[in-house]
C-alpha positions as CSV (number, residue, x, y, z in Angstrom):
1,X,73.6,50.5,91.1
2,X,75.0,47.5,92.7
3,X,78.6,48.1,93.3
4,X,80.0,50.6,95.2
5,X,82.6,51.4,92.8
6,X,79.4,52.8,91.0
7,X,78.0,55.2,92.9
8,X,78.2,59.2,92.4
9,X,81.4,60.9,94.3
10,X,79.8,63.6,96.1
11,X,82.2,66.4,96.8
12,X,81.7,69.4,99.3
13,X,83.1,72.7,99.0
14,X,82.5,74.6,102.3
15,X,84.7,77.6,103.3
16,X,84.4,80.7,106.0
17,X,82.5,83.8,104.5
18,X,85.2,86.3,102.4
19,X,87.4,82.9,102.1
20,X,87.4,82.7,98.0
21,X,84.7,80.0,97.8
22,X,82.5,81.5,95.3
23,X,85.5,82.5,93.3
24,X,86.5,78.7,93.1
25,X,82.9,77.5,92.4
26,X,82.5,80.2,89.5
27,X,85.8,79.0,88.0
28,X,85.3,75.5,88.9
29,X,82.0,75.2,87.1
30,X,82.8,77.3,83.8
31,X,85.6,74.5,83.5
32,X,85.6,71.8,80.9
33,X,86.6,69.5,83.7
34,X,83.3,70.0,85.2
35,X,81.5,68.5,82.7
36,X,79.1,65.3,83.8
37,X,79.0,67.0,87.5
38,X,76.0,68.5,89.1
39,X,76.4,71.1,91.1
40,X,73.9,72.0,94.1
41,X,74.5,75.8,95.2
42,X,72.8,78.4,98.0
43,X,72.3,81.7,94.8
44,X,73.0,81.7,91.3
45,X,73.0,85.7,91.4
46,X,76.1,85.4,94.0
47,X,78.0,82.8,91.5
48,X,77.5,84.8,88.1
49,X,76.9,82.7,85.6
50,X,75.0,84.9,82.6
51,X,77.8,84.4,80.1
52,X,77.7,81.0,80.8
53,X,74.5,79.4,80.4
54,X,73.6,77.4,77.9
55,X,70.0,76.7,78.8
56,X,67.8,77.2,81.6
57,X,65.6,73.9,82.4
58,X,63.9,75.4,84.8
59,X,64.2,78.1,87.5
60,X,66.3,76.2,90.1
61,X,68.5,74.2,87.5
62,X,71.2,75.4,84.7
63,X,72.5,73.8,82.4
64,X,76.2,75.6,81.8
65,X,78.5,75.8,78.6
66,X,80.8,73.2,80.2
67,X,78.5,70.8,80.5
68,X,77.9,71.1,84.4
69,X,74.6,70.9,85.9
70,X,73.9,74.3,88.7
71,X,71.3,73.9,90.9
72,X,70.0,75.6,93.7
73,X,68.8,74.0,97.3
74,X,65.5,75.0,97.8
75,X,64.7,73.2,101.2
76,X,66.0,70.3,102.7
77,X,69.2,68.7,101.5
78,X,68.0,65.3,101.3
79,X,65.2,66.2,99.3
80,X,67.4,68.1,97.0
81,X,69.6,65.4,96.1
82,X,67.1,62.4,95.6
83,X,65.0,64.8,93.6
84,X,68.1,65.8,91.4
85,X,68.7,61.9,91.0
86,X,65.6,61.1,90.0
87,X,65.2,64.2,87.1
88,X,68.7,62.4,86.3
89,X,67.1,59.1,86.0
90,X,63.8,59.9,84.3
91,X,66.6,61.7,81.9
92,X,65.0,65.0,82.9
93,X,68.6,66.7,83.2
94,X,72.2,64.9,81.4
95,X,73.2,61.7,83.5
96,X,75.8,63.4,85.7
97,X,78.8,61.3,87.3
98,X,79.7,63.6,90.1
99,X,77.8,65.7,92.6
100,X,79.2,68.9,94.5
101,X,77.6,70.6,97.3
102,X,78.5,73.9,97.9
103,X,78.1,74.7,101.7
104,X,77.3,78.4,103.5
105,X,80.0,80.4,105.3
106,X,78.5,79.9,108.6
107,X,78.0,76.0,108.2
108,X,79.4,72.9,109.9
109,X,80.1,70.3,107.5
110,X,79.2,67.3,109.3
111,X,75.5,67.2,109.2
112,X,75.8,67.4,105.4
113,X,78.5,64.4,105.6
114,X,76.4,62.5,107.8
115,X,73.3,63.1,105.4
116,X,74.9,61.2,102.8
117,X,76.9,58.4,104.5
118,X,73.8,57.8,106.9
119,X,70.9,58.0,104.5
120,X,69.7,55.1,102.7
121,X,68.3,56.5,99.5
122,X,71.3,58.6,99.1
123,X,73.8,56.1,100.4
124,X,72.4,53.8,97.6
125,X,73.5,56.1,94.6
126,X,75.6,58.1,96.3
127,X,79.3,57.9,97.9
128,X,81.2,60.7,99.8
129,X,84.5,61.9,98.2
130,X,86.7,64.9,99.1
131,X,85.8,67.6,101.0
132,X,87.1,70.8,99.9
133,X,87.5,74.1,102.4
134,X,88.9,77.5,101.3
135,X,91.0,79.3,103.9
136,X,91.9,83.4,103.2
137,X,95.3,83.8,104.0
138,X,95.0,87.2,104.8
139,X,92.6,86.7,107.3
140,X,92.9,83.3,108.5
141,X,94.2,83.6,111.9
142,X,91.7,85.5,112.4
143,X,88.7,83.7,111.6
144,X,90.2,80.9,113.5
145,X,90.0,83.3,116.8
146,X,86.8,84.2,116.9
147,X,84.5,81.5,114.3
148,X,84.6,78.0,115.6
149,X,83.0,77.2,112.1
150,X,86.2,77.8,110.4
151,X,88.4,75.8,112.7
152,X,85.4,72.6,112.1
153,X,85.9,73.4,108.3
154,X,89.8,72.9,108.2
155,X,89.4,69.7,110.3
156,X,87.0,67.8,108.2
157,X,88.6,68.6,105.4
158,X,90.6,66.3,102.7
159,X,91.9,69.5,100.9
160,X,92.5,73.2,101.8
161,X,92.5,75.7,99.2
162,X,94.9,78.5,100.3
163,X,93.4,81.5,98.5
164,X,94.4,85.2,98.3
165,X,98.3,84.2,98.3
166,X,98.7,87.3,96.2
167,X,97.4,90.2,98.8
168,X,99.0,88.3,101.6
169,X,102.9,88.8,102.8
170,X,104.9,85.8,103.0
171,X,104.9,85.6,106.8
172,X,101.0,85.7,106.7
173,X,101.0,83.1,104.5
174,X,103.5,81.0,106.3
175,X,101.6,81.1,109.4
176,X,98.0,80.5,107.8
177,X,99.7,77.4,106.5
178,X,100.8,76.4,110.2
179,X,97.8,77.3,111.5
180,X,96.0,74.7,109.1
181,X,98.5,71.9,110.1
182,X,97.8,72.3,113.4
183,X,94.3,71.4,113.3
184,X,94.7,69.1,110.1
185,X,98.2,68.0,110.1
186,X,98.0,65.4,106.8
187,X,95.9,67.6,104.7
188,X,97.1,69.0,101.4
189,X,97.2,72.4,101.1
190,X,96.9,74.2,97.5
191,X,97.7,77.7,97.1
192,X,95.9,79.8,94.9
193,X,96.3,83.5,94.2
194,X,94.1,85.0,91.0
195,X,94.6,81.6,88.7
196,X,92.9,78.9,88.4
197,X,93.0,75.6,90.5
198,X,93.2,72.4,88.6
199,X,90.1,70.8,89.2
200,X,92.3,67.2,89.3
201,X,94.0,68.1,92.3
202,X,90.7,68.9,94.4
203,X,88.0,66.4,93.1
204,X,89.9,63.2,92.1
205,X,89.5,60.7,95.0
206,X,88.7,57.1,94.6
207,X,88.3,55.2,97.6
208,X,88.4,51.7,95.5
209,X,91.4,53.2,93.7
210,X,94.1,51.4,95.4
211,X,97.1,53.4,93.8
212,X,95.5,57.0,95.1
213,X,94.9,55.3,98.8
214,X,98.5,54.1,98.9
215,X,99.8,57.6,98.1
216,X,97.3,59.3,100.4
217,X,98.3,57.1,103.0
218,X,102.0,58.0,102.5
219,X,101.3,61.6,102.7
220,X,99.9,61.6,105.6
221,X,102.7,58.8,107.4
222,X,105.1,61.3,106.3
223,X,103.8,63.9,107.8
224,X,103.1,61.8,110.8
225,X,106.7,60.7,111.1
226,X,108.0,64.9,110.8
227,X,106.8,65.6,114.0
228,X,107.1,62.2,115.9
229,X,110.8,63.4,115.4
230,X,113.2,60.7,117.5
231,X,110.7,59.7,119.9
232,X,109.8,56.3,117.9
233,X,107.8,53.8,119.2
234,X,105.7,56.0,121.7
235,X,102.2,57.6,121.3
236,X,102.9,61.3,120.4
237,X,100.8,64.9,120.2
238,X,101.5,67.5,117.8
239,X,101.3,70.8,119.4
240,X,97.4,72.3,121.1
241,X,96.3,74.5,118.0
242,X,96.8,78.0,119.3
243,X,93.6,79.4,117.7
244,X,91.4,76.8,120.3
245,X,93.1,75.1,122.5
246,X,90.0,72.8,122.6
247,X,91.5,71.6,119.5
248,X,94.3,68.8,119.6
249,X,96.3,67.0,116.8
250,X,97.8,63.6,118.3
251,X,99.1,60.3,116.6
252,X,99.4,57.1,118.6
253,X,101.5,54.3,117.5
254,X,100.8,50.3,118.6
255,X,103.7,47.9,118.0
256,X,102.2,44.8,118.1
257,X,98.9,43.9,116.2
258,X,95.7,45.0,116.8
259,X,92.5,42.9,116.9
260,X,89.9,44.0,115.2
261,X,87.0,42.9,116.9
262,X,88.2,45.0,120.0
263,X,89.5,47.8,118.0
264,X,85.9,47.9,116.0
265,X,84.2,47.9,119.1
266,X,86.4,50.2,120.8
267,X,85.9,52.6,118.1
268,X,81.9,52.5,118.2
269,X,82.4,53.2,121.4
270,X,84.0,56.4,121.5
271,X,82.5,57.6,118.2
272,X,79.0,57.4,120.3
273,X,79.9,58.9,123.3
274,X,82.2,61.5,122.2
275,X,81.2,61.6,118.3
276,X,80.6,65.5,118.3
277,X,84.5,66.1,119.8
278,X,86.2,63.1,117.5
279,X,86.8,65.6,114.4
280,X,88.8,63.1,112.2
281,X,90.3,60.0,113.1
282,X,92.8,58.3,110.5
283,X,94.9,55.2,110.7
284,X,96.7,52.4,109.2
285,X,96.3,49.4,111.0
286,X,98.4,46.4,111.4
287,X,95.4,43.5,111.9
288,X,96.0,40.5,114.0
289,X,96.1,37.5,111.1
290,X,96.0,40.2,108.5
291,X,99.2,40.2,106.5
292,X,98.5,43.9,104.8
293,X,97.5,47.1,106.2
294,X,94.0,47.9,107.0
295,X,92.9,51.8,106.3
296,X,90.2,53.5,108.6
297,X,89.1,57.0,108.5
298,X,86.5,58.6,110.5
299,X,84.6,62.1,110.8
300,X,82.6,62.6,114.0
301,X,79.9,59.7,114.2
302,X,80.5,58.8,110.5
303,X,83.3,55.7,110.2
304,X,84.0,55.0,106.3
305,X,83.9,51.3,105.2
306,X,87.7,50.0,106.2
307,X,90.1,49.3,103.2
308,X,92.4,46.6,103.0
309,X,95.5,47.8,101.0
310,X,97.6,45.3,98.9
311,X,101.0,46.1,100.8
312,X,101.9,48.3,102.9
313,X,103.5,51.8,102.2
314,X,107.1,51.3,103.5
315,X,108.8,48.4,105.8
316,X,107.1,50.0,109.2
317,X,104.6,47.3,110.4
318,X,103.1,49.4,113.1
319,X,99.3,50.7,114.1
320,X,99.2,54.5,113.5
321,X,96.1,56.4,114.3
322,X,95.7,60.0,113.8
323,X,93.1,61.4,116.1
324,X,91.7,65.2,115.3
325,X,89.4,66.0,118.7
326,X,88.4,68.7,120.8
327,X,88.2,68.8,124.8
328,X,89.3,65.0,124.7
329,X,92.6,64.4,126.2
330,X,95.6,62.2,124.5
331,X,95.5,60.2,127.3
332,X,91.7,59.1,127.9
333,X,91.7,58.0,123.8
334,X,95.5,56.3,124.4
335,X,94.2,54.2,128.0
336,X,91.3,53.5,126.9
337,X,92.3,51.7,123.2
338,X,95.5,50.2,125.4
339,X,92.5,48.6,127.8
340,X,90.5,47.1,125.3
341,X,93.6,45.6,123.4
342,X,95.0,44.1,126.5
343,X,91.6,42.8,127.0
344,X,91.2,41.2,124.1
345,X,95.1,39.6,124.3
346,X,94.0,38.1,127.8
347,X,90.8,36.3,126.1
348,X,93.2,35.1,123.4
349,X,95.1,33.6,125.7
350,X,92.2,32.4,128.2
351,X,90.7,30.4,124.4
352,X,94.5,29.1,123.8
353,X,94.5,27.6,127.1
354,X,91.0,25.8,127.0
């Protein structure tokens, strides 16, 4: 594999213990949708797949009705994967075209993340696609009180499965939704009660599909643009999440264009200093000598390749970052970007005038 258009989406599924997560895997991988995906799991005796199986290759590895590979981890992650890859190449097990890595309850999804954007093997079969949490609605708010796993889960997070709809009241529901949005304000949430979740709307994610990265990027804008309310033109903060106030939401908006050699450097920067706080970082740049948009999305110290879209989404030309931290304040991340763009404006001008 050459191109990276070519390498295996790897999706995660992580989720807070009692959240629905082995309900969705169990429906996800009896699901002819699931066929051509390999599935790495913690227990097959916690999943339930007896009625299922369609042949046992060995005692870690299932092969299902559906077509789906189920593994279990048995060690170390890394080890699991580039041994799964190579029984896939040696044609030991059926050539899958999608990996999904179910997480524990307890577990912070960016050390799995970083495994597979940071790791050469991997990173040279391998790319990272969506990452999937489950939230309870019954019991959301309170998870988010007292487990600072759960609030790290929502934030990394590229789509939230709302589960338990059905035992929860409307007003609990309502305010497990807000409670998501304010620590992940552009995610999409899906709510599922007893049914079944279309697999489409969780897994599909293409990052070389230009037509799902415009409408991604309008999702988000909009949701952006809800809360910046009237006060156009001026950096803005969604509200402190009220679960951990450690936790803060902000956009920041640039009108003129940004130069990317400062931003880039800006951004290493902060993402080594204060990687561990910098949940998510988002944004739609507007590139100095760049006629369309440039896309960059960050989680903790990993920084996905940038994309450069065709056009851009609507007729607003400005920067918008979304920043996802905890105990950084708005205004260190806003002076210190405006520093290092004024910066690099005064050497363009110094170079002008030589």
């Amino acid at each position: 594999m050459t191109g990276a258009s070519d390498h295996i989406p790897v999706n995660i599924i992580t989720g807070f213990l009692g959240s629905g997560k082995t309900t969705l895997l169990q429906r996800l991988l009896t699901s002819d949708a699931f066929a051509d995906t390999a599935v790495l799991i913690n227990e097959f005796g916690e999943i339930g797949l007896d009625h299922h199986l369609l042949e046992e290759i060995d005692e870690n590895t299932l092969l299902l009705q559906s077509g789906c590979i189920c593994c279990t981890i048995r060690g170390d992650l890394k080890d699991a994967i580039r041994d799964l890859y190579s029984r896939r190449e040696c044609g030991e097990i059926p050539a899958f075209r999608r990996l999904v890595i179910e997480t524990t309850g307890l577990a912070d999804p960016a050390p799995i993340l970083s495994t597979i954007t940071s790791e050469s093997v991997i990173r040279h079969h391998f790319r990272l696609g969506n990452v999937i949490a489950t939230v309870d609605a019954v019991n959301a708010r309170l998870h988010l009180r007292r487990q600072p796993e759960s609030v790290k889960q929502i934030a990394v997070a590229d789509r939230i499965v709302l589960t338990k709809t059905d035992l929860a009241k409307p007003g609990k529901v309502k305010k497990a939704r807000e409670a998501i949005r304010r620590i992940n304000p552009m995610v999409p949430v899906i709510e599922a009660a007893d049914g079944p979740v279309d697999p489409a709307l969780l897994l599909a994610q293409d990052v070389h599909d230009e037509n799902h990265k415009l409408r991604e990027i309008e999702l988000w804008l909009e949701a952006s643009r809800h809360d910046e309310g009237d006060d156009r033109g001026k950096p803005h903060r969604h509200d402190v999440n009220r679960h951990d106030k450690r936790i803060t939401a902000f956009a920041l908006t640039f009108d003129k264009p940004m130069d990317w050699t400062a931003f880039g450097i800006w951004l290493t920067m902060l993402l080594q200093s204060r990687g561990e706080d910098v949940l998510r970082v988002k944004g739609i740049l507007n590139v100095v000598g760049v006629a369309t948009p440039v896309v960059i999305h960050g989680v903790q110290h990993i920084v996905h390749s940038p994309v450069h879209m065709k056009n851009w989404p609507d007729d607003d030309r400005r920067s918008r970052i979304v920043f996802i931290v905890r105990d950084i304040a708005k205004a260190e991340i806003a002076d210190s970007l405006s520093a290092f763009n004024a910066l690099a404006g005064d050497l363009d001008r110094k170079n002008d005038a030589a």
